[in-house]
N, C-alpha and C positions, 0 to 999 in steps of 0.2 A: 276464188277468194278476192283476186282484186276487184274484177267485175262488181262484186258484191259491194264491196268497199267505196266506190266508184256510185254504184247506186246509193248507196246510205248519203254520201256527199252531195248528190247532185236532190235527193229528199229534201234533207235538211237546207241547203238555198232555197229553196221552192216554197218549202214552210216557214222560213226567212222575212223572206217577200210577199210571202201572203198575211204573215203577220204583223209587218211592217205597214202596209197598205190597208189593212185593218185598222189598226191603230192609227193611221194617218189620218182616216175617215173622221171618224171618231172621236179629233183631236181639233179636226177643221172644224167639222158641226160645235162642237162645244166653244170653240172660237166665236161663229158664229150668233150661237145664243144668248154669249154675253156682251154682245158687238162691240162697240169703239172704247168702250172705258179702260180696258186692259190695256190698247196701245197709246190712251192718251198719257195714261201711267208712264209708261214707259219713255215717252217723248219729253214727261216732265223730268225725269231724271236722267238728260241726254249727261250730265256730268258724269255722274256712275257708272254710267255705262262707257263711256272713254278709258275710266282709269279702269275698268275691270276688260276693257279690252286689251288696253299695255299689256296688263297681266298678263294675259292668254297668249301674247304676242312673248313676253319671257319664257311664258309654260315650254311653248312650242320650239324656240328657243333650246331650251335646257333639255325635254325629250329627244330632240336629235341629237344633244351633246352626251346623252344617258346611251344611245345606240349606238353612238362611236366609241366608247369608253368600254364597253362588255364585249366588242368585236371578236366574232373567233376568229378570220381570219384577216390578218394585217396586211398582208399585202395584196389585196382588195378594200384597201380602206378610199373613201370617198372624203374628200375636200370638205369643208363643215358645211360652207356656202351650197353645196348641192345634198346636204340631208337637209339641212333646213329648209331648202325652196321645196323638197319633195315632202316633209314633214307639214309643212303648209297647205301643199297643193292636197296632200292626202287627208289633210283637217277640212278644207273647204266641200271634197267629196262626201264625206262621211256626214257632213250638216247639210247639202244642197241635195245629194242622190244618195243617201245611207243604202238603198239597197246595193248598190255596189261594193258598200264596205270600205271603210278607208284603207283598214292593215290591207285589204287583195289590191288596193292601188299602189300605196307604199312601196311594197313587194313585187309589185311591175315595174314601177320604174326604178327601184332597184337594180332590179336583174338588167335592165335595157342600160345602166350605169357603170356595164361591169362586174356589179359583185353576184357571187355565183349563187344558183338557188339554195343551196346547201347552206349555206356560210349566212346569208338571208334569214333564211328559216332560225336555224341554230341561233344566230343571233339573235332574233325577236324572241326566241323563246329564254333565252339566258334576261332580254329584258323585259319582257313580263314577267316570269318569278323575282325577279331581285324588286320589280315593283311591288308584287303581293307581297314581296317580305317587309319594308317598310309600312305599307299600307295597312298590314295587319297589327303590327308592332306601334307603330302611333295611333291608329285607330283603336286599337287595344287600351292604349295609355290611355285617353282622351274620353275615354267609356266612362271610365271612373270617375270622371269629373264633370258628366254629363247628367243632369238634373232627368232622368225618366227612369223610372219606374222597373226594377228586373232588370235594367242596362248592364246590370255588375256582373251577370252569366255571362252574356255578349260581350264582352271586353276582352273578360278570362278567355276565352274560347280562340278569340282573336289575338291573344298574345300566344298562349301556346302553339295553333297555327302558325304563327309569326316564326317562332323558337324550331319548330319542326322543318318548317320550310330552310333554315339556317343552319339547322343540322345536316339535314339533306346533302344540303349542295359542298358546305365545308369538306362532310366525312362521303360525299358521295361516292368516291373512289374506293373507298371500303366496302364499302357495301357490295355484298355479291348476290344480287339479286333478280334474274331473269329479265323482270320488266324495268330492270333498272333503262335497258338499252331506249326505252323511249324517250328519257331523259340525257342521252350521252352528253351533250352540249352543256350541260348544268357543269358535270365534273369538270371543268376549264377555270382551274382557280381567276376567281376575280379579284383582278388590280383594286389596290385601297383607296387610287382617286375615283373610283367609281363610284364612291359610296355619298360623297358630298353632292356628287349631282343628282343622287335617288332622293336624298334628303332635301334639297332644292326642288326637285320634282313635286315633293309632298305640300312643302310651302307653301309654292308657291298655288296649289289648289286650295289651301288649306283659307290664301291671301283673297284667290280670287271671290270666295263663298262670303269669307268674314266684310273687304268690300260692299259687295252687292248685297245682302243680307242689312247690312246697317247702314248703309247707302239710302235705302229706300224706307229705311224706320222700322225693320224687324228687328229689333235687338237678341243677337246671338253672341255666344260668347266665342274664343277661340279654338277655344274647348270641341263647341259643339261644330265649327267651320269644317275643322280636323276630322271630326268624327264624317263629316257629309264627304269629305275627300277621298275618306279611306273608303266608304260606301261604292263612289263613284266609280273607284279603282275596280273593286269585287264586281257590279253591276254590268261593267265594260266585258265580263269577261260570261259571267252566269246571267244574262238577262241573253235572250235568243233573237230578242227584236237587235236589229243594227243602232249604235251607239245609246243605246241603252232609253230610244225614243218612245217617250210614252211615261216610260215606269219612273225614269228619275224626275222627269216634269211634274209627275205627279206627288212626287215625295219633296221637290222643294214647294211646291203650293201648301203641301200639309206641314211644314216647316215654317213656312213663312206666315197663316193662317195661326199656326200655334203660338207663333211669337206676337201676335197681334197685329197684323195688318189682315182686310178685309178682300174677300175673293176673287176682284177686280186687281184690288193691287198684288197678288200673290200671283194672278198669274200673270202681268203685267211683267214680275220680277223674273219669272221664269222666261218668260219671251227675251227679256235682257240675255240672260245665261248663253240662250241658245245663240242671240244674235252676235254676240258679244267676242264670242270662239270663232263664227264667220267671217266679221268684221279680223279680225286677227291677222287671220288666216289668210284671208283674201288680199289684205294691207303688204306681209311680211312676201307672197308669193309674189304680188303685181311689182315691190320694188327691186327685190332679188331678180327677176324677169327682163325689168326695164335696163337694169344693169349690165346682165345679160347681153342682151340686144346690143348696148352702148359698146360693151367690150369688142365684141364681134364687128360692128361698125367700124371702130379703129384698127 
C-alpha cells in the first residue's frame, strides 16, 4: 500500500513538472509574439510596481506571522526573524524554480530549523484551512458586489464552504468520523489572535490586486480585488501547475482586458504581479541574510 502510495506521489510531481514546463513554453512564445510592448508597459509603471512590492513584502511578512500563531507545537517554535527569511526564501523559489515548489522548500528548511516534520506538516495544514476559511468567506461577501453575471451562485457556494470549513474545525472534536483522522491537526483549538492575522493575510492580497489593477488604469473596485484574492487562495491549492503559473496570469489579463486596458498593457500588468512578489521576496531574504552575516561577524 505504501509502495503504491509512494508511486501515485512520485506520478503526480512528474505530471507537475511536465505541466509546469508546458506551460512555461507556451507562456515564453506568447511573450515572444507580442515582443517589447508588454515590458515597456511595465517599466512605465516602475512606481506601481514598488508600492505593490512593499505589499508583497507585508504579505510575506504577515504569512509567516499567520504560521507562528496556529503552531501545534510550541516548543518548537521558531524566532519570527527565521520564518520570515524562510518565508522569503521559499517565495523567491516558487517564482524563479516553481517546479520545486515553495511549501517542499518551506518545509526543508523547517525541519533543518528544528521543528519537527509532524508539527510542520500539522501546522501548514491547520494554516491552509483557516486560509480557505477566510478566503471563502470574504470572497463569498465580495461576489455579491461584484458586477458579473450568475456571480450570485458563486458567492453563495463560497460562503457556505466558508461556514462548513468553520464548523468543521470548531466542532471537529465531536465529530466521530473515521476519516476525521486526516484532519487531526485541525481539532487543536485556534487562539483568537490568529484570526486578525488571517484577516490581514486577506487584505493585504485584496490591497496588493486593487494597487496594481488601478495603478496601471484598469479601474476595479475593491470589491472585485477581494474577490481575485480569494481566487488566488483556491488556485494555490486546485490548479496542479506550481504557484498557480499559467492559469492566474491568464485570469488577471482577462481582468484587466475587461476593465479596459489593451493586451499589451494586460499583460504588461501581469508581468508586474509576478515580478513584484520576486522583487519582495528576494529584497526581505537578502536583508534578513545580510544581517545574518553581520550578527555572526560580531
Amino acid at each position: 500500500m505504501k509502495r503504491v502510495l509512494n508511486q501515485s506521489q512520485s506520478f503526480r510531481r512528474k505530471l507537475k513538472k511536465i505541466l509546469y514546463l508546458v506551460v512555461l513554453f507556451g507562456v515564453l512564445l506568447f511573450l515572444y509574439s507580442l515582443g517589447a510592448d508588454p515590458w515597456m508597459h511595465f517599466f512605465e509603471n516602475w512606481p506601481v510596481f514598488l508600492v505593490t512590492a512593499t505589499i508583497h513584502g507585508v504579505a510575506i511578512f504577515v504569512q509567516a506571522v499567520s504560521f507562528r500563531v496556529v503552531q501545534v507545537e510550541p516548543s518548537n517554535e521558531l524566532i519570527l526573524k527565521e520564518l520570515v527569511r524562510i518565508w522569503s526564501f521559499s517565495g523567491v523559489v516558487s517564482v524563479v524554480a516553481p517546479v520545486f515548489a515553495g511549501l517542499a522548500t518551506r518545509t526543508t528548511l523547517l525541519v533543518q530549523h528544528g521543528m519537527s516534520l509532524s508539527g510542520c506538516v500539522s501546522t501548514s495544514i491547520r494554516q491552509i484551512w483557516m486560509g480557505l476559511e477566510y478566503a471563502f468567506l470574504f470572497g463569498g461577501l465580495a461576489g455579491f458586489f461584484v458586477k458579473i453575471p450568475g456571480v450570485e451562485f458563486f458567492a453563495i457556494c463560497m460562503i457556505l464552504s466558508g461556514v462548513l470549513m468553520v464548523l468543521m474545525r470548531v466542532y471537529g472534536t465531536q465529530i466521530k468520523v473515521v476519516r476525521w483522522q486526516w484532519l487531526e491537526s485541525i481539532k487543536t483549538p485556534v487562539l483568537g489572535m490568529a484570526h486578525p492575522w488571517f484577516i490581514a493575510q486577506m487584505l493585504a492580497m485584496c490591497l496588493i490586486y486593487y494597487v496594481a489593477f488601478n495603478g496601471v488604469g484598469a479601474l476595479i473596485g475593491l470589491q472585485d480585488a477581494m474577490l481575485l484574492a480569494s481566487i488566488t487562495v483556491l488556485a494555490s491549492l486546485i490548479v496542479m501547475i506550481p504557484n498557480g503559473f499559467g492559469v492566474m496570469d491568464a485570469l488577471w489579463v482577462m481582468v484587466a482586458r475587461q476593465s479596459g486596458l489593451g493586451l499589451d498593457e494586460s499583460v504588461g500588468l501581469a508581468i508586474m504581479l509576478r515580478l513584484s512578489h520576486l522583487a519582495a521576496a528576494v529584497f526581505i531574504w537578502g536583508m534578513l541574510l545580510k544581517f545574518e552575516c553581520g550578527d555572526a561577524a560580531r
